[in-house]
N, CA, C and O of each residue as an XYZ file, in Angstrom:
172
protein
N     -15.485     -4.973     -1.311
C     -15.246     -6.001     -2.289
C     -14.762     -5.347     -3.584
O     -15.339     -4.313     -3.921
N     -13.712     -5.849     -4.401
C     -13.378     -5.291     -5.513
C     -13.993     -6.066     -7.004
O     -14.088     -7.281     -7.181
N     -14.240     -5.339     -7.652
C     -14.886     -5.409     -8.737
C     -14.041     -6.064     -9.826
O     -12.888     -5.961     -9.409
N     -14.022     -6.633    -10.907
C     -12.897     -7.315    -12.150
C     -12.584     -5.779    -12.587
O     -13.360     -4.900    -12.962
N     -11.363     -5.765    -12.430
C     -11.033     -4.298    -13.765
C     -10.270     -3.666    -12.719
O      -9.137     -3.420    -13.132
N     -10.494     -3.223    -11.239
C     -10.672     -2.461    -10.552
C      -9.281     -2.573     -9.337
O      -8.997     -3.500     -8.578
N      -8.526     -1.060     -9.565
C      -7.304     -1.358     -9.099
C      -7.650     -2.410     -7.509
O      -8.587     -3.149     -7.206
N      -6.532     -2.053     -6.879
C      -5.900     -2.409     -5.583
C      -5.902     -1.639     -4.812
O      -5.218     -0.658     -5.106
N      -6.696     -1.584     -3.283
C      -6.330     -0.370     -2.833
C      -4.472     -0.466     -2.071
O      -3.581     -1.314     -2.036
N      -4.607      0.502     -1.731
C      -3.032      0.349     -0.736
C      -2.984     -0.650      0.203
O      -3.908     -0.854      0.990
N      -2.068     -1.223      0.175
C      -2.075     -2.077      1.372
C      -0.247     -2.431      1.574
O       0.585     -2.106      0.727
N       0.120     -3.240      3.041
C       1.496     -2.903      3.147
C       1.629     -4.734      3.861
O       0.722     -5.111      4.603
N       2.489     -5.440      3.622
C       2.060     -6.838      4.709
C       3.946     -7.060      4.348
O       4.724     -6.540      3.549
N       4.084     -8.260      5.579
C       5.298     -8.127      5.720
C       5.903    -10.036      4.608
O       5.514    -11.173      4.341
N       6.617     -9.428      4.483
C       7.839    -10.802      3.506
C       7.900    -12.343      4.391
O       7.459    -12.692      5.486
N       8.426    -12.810      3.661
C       8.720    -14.342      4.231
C       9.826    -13.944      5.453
O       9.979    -14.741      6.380
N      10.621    -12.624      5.410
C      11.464    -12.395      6.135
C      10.848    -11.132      6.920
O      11.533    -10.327      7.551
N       9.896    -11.099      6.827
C       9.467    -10.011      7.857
C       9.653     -8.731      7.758
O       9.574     -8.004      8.748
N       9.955     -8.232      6.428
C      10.563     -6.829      5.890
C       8.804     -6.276      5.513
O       7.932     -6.852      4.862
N       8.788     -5.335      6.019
C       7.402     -4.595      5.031
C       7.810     -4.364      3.702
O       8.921     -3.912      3.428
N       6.671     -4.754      2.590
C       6.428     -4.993      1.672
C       5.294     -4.088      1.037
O       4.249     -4.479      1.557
N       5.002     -3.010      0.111
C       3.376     -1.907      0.100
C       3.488     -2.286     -1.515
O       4.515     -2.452     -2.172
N       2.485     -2.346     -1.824
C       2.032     -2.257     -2.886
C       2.079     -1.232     -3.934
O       1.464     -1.391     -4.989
N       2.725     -0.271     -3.711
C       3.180      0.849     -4.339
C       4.195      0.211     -4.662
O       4.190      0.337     -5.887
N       5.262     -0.526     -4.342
C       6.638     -0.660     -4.844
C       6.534     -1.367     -6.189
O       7.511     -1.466     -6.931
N       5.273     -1.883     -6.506
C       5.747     -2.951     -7.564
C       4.164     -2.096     -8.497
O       3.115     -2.694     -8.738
N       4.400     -0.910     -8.785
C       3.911     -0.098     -9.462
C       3.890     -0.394    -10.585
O       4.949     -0.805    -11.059
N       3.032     -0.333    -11.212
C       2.983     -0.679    -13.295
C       3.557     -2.270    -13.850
O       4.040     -2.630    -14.923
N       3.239     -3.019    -12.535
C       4.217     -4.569    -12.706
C       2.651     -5.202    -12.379
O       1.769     -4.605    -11.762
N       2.577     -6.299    -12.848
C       2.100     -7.362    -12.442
C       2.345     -8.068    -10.868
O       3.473     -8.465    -10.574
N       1.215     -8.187     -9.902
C       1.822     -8.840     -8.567
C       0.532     -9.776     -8.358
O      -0.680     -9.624     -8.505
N       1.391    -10.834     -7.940
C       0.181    -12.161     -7.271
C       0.298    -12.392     -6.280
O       1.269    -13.122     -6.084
N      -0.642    -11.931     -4.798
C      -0.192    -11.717     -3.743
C      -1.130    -13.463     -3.401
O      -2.245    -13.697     -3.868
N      -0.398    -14.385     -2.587
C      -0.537    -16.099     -2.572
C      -0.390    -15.943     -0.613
O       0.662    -15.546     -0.112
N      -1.189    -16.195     -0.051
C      -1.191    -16.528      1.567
C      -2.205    -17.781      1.795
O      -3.252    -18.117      1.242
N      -1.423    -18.324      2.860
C      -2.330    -19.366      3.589
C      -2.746    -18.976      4.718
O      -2.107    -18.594      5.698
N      -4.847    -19.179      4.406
C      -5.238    -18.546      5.618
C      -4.985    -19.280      6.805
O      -4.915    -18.541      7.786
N      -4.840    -20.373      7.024
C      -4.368    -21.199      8.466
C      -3.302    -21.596      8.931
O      -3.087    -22.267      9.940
N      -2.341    -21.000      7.875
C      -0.520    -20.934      8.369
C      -0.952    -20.367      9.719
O      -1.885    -19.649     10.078
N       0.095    -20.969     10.343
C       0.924    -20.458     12.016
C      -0.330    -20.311     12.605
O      -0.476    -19.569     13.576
N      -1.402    -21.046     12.038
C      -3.081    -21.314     13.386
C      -3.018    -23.257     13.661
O      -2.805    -24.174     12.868
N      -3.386    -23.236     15.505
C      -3.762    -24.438     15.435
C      -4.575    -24.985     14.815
O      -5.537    -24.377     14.346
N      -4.356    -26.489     14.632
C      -5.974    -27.112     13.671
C      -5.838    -27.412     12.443
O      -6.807    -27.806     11.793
C-alpha cells in the first residue's frame, strides 16, 4: 500500500491502443493513471 507523499513504484500497462506505456516515461510530469475495474468483464 502506498503512503500520501510516497513515489510510484515502476510499473508498465498497455494504451487504449495497446502500445506499452512505463511510468518512467512521464518522469518529473504529473500522471493520472484512470481504469475501469469491470471494463471487458461480464456482469
Amino acid at each position: 500500500m502506498l503512503e500520501t507523499g510516497s513515489s510510484a513504484p515502476h510499473f508498465e500497462a498497455p494504451d487504449q491502443n495497446g502500445a506499452a506505456v512505463k511510468l518512467s516515461d512521464y518522469r518529473g510530469r504529473w500522471v493520472v493513471l484512470w481504469w475501469y475495474p469491470k471494463a471487458s468483464t461480464p456482469g
